[in-house]
Every structure is written in structure tokens, then in C-alpha cells.
N, C-alpha and C positions, 0 to 999 in steps of 0.2 A: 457380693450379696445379691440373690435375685430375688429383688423385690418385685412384689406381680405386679406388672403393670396395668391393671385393672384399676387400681388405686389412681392412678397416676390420672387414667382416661377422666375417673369418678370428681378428679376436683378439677378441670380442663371443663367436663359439660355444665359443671357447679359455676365456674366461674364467667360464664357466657351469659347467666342471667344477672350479676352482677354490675351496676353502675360502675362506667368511670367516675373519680372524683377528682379535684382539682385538687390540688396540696401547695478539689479538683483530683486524680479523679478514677480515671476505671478501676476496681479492683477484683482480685482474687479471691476464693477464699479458699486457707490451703485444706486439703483434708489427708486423712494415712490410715489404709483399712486397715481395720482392726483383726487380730485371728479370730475372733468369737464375735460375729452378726449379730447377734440376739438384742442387745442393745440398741445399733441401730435401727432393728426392723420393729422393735417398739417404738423408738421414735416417729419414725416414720408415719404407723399407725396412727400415733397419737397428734402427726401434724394435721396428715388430713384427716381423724377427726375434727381438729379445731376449724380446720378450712368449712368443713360442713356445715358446723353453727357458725359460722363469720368469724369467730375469735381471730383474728388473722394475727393479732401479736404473738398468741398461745401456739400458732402455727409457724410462724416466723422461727423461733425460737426455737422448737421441735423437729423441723425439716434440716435448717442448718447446721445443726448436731448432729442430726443422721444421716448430712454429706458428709460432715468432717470425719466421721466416721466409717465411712463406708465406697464415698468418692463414686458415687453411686449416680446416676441421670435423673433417674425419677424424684428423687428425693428434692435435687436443685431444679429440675422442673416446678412442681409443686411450691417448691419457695419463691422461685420468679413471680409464679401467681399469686401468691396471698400477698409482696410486695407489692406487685402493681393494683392491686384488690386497696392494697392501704393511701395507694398515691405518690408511691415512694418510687420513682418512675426511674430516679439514679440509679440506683442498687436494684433495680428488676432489671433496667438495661445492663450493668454489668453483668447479671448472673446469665442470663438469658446468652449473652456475648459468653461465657465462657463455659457452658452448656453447651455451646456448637463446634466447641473445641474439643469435645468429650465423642466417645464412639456409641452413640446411642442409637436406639432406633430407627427407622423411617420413618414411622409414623408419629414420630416424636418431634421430626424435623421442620416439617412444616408450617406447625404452631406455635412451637419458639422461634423460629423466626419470622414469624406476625408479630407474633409480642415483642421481640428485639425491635422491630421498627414502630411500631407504637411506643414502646418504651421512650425510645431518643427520641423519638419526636416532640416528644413533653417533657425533656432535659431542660430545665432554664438557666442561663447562663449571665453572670457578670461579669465585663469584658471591663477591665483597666486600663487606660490607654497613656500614656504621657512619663513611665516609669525606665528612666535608663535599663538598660540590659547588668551592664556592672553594679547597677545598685540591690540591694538586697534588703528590704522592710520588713519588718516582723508587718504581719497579716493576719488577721484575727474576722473570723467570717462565722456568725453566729455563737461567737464565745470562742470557738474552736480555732486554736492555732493552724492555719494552711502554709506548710512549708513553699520556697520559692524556688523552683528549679531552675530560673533563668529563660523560660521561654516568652516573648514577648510578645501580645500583651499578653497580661496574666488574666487568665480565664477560670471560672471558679462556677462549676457546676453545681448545679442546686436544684429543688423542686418549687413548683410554684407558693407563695404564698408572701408572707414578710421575712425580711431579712434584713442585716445591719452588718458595717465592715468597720473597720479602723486599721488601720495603715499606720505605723511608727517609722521615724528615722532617724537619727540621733541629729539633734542640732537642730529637728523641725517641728512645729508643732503638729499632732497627729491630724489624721486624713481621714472624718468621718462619713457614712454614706446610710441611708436608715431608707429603704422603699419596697416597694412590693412588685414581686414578679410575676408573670402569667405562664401557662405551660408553655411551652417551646419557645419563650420568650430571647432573645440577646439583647441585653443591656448592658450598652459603653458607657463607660463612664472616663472620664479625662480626668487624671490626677494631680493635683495642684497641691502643691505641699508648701507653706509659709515659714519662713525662716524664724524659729522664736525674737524676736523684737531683743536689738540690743543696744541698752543707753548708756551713755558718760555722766559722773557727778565729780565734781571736785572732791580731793580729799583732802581740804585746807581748813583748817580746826576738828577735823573731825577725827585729831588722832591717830591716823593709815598715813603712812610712810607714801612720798611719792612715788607713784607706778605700782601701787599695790594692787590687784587685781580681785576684787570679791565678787564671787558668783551668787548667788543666793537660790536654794534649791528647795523643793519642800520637806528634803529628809531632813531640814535643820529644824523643822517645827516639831520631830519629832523628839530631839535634844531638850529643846525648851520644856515640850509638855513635859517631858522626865522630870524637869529639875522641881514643877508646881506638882506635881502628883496626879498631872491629869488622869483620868484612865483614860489605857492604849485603843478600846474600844470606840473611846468619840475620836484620837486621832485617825486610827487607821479606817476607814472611810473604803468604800469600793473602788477600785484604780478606775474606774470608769470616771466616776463622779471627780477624782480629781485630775485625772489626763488631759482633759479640754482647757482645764485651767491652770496651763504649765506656764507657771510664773515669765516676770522678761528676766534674759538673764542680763545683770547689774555694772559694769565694769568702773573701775573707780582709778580715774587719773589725775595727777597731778595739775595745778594751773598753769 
């Protein structure tokens, strides 16, 4: 698609009057030109209109469609900058990074790679420190599951602003962390995981056979509410709200 790069230069001098703002991991994004352009160069169009009035979401949106479509420079140009326009300094770094991978202009080159290094430089980063290599924790980093590749520590790229982690292990009670990051910031944090608490009662009149072993979990409250008719709506509760309060678990031995 040869999109004029006139467009391209027009949200480049757009975005030089534009504030920075403050706000794991690289990615791609794939695209497969289409036989019929016409789409994408509407798109296109229609990003950097948006870029012109600020809309940067309206742009975001419009640009990356008429890469995927078209796999085109200008188009991921243009999107690097309304990204970094919104503060989204991750995914303008990625783009920008894989923009220089592409055979694009000269005078194309120069700029994205300013903004590549602007970009990462405002990556902020929390660094995990104290997690076995063999061990493998579900990780949850602003709601969003983050797969574990085994690299250690585990590092979990972000932009600036609040953030919140929980770390799962079976057998421990979870690993929560809630703070606020600054741009280019690296925040270690050392992971400390506690063993859910586990106590002995006798089972001497209380009808349990000696060495009988009962665990007690919170899916049994959900048994009970069945059997009174609670509604499912007051037990089921946000897993948030009841993951910090993971019962001890019980074990029942003989005298």
C-alpha cells in the first residue's frame, strides 16, 4: 500500500507540541496485506485524523488495523506516536522496536528511533526476587494473568502509575504487593511466601476414626449454603476478597 508519507511527517510535527505524560513483554503485532488497500488507507486516514484532534484512543485503534492490514511503516509509525501521546510508553516501545525491523524510509529512521529510546526509558519495571527457577506461581499483575517462562527474577514490565500483584502457590498463602511506579522506575521486590498454618485437634469423642485426616476448604461453605438455600450470589464473593483469607488447613489425629 503506498501510503503518502505526508501523513505520516503531519502527526510527527503534531506530536512535538504534545506533553509527555506520566502514566512482560515485547510484542508483535502480526499483520497480512490484504489484495484490496482501500480499507486500510481509510483507516489510516481516519487514524491520523484522530491523532490531529488528540483522540489518541480513536487513533490507536485505526492505525493498528491499517497495519494489520497492510504491514505498512507509516501506518505503525503513527501508532507508536498516539501510544506514546497516551503514556503507554510499553507498547510504543514495542512498536517503534519492531518498526525498525521493517524496510522503511530514512527519513523515517531517525525519529523512531528517538522514540524507541524515549520509549524504554519510561518502561517501569517490577522485579521479583526470592522465587525458585523450578517453581512456577500463577501471577496475576493488574487483574491480568502473566505467564511464567522461568526466567529469573521475574520482571513484569509496566507503565508508570498504580499497580497491584498476587502471586499463588499451592500449599502457600498468596503473595500480595499494591504500590506505585514512576517512569523508568525498577522495583525489586523479594518474595516471601508463608506456608498456610497447619494445626492438630484430637479426634477423641468427636466421632473421626483415629488418623482420619480433614482438611477444611472454603468450597465446603458452598455445600452448606446449598443445603439452607442461601443465594449463590452472597456466597460467591470476588476471589480477591476471599484468597487473603485462606482458611488453616485442619488436620485431625488421634490421642
Amino acid at each position: 500500500m503506498a501510503v503518502p508519507w505526508r501523513l505520516a511527517i503531519a502527526c510527527l510535527l503534531l506530536l512535538s507540541a504534545v506533553p509527555e505524560r506520566a502514566s512482560a513483554q515485547a510484542s508483535t503485532i502480526p499483520c497480512s496485506p490484504s489484495a484490496d488497500s482501500t480499507e486500510a488507507r481509510a483507516l489510516f486516514r481516519a487514524g491520523v485524523a484522530a491523532s490531529d484532534q488528540e483522540r489518541w484512543s480513536d487513533a490507536v485503534e485505526s492505525l493498528r488495523r491499517s497495519f494489520e492490514l497492510s504491514c505498512e511503516a507509516p501506518p505503525l509509525f503513527n501508532l507508536g506516536a498516539a501510544l506514546r501521546a497516551l503514556g503507554r510508553h510499553r507498547e510504543a516501545r514495542d512498536v517503534f522496536t519492531q518498526l525498525l525491523t521493517l524496510d522503511i524510509p530514512q527519513g523515517m529512521r531517525p525519529p523512531a528511533e528517538q522514540f524507541l529510546r524515549e520509549a524504554a526509558a519510561r518502561v517501569a519495571t517490577l522485579e521479583l526476587l526470592g522465587v525458585a527457577p523450578d517453581v512456577r506461581p500463577e501471577i496475576a499483575f493488574d487483574g491480568r494473568p502473566v505467564p511464567d517462562d522461568g526466567r529469573r527474577p521475574i520482571r513484569l514490565e509496566t507503565d508508570a502509575g498504580s499497580h497491584s500483584l498476587v502471586l499463588r502457590l499451592d500449599d502457600y498463602q498468596p503473595f500480595l504487593w499494591n504500590g506505585e511506579l514512576s517512569d523508568g522506575q525498577v522495583e525489586r521486590v523479594v518474595v516471601e511466601l508463608a506456608p498456610i498454618p497447619v494445626r492438630e485437634i484430637s479426634s477423641s469423642g468427636g466421632g473421626l476414626d483415629d488418623g482420619v485426616v480433614a482438611i477444611l476448604v472454603v468450597g465446603a461453605i458452598l455445600a452448606v449454603g446449598a443445603a439452607v438455600a442461601i443465594p449463590v450470589g452472597i456466597i460467591l464473593q470476588d476471589e480477591a476478597q476471599l484468597q487473603p483469607l485462606a482458611p488453616d488447613r485442619v488436620i485431625t489425629v488421634g490421642d
